[in-house]
C-alpha positions in Angstrom: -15.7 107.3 -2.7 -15.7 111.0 -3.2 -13.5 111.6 -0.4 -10.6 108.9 -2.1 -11.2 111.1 -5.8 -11.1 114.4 -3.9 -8.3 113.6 -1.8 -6.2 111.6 -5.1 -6.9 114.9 -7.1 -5.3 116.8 -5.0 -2.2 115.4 -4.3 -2.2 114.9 -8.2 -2.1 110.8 -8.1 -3.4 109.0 -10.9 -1.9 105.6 -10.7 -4.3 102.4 -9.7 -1.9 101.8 -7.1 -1.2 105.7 -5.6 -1.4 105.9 -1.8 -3.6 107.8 0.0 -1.9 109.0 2.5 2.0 109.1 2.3 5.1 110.6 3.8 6.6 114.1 2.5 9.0 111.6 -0.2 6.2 109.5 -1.0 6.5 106.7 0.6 3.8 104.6 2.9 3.7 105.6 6.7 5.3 102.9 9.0 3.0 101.7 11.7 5.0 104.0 14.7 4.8 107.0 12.1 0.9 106.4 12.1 0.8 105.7 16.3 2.9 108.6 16.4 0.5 111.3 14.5 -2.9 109.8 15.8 -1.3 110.1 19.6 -0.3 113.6 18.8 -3.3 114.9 16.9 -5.5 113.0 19.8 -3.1 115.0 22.7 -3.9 118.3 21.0 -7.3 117.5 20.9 -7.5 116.3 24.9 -8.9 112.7 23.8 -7.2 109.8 25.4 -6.9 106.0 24.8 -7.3 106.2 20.7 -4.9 103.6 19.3 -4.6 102.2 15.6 -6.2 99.1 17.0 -9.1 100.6 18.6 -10.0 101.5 15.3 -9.6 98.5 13.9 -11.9 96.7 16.6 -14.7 99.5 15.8 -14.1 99.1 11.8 -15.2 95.3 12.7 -17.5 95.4 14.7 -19.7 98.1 12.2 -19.1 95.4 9.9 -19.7 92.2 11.1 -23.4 94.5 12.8 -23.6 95.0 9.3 -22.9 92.3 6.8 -21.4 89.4 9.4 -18.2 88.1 10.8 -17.2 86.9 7.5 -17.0 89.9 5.8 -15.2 91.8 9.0 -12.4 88.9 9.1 -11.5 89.5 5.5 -11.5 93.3 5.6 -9.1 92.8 8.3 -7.0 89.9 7.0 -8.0 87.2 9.6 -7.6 83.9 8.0 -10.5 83.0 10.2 -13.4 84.9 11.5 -13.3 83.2 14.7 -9.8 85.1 15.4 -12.0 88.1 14.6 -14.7 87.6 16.3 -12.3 86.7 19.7 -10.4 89.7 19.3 -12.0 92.7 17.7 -15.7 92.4 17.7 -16.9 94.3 20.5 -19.9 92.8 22.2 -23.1 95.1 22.0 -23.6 96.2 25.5 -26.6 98.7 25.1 -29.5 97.4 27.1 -32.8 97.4 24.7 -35.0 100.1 25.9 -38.0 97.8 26.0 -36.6 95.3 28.4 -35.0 97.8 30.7 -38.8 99.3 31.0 -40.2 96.1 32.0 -37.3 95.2 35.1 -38.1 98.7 36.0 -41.2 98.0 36.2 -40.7 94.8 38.1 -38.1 96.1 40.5 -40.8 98.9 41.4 -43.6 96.6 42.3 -40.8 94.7 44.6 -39.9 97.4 46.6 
């Protein structure tokens, strides 16, 4: 919340409704003006395969982890949080450290 003050006081936006981020005239970024800076600011940096939606699909995962499918489909304006959960929740592929020690374990005493 003190990053959305800081940032509103310094472009000098007091209006409820004042964007965040906007063009040089004011007006709200079009979806290829945003695809456009991320892809450049993520060439400059060397990092590859950053899109708008991969965002998204990490945004909902950290929140359905969080506080649940429901919450994720609304934040991202899914009338349903199956559509969410099909398409932007990314499946927790870490393997707990507890069972990978026990089929170690297991696979050792095979060998």
């Amino acid at each position: 919340m003190h990053a959305i003050r800081s940032r509103l006081l310094r472009t000098g936006e007091t209006e409820p409704g004042s964007l965040l981020f906007s063009t040089r005239v004011g007006t709200p970024h079009t979806t290829n003006n945003i695809r456009r800076l991320l892809r450049d600011v993520m060439d400059e940096a060397g990092i590859e395969n950053v899109t708008p939606h991969r965002f998204r699909r990490t945004v909902a995962t950290v929140i359905n982890d969080a506080q649940g499918a429901l919450l994720a489909s609304e934040l991202l304006g899914h009338t349903a949080p199956r559509i969410t959960m099909q398409h932007y929740i990314q499946r927790n592929e870490t393997v707990d450290p507890v069972t990978a020690q026990v089929l170690d374990e297991v696979f050792a005493r095979a060998s």
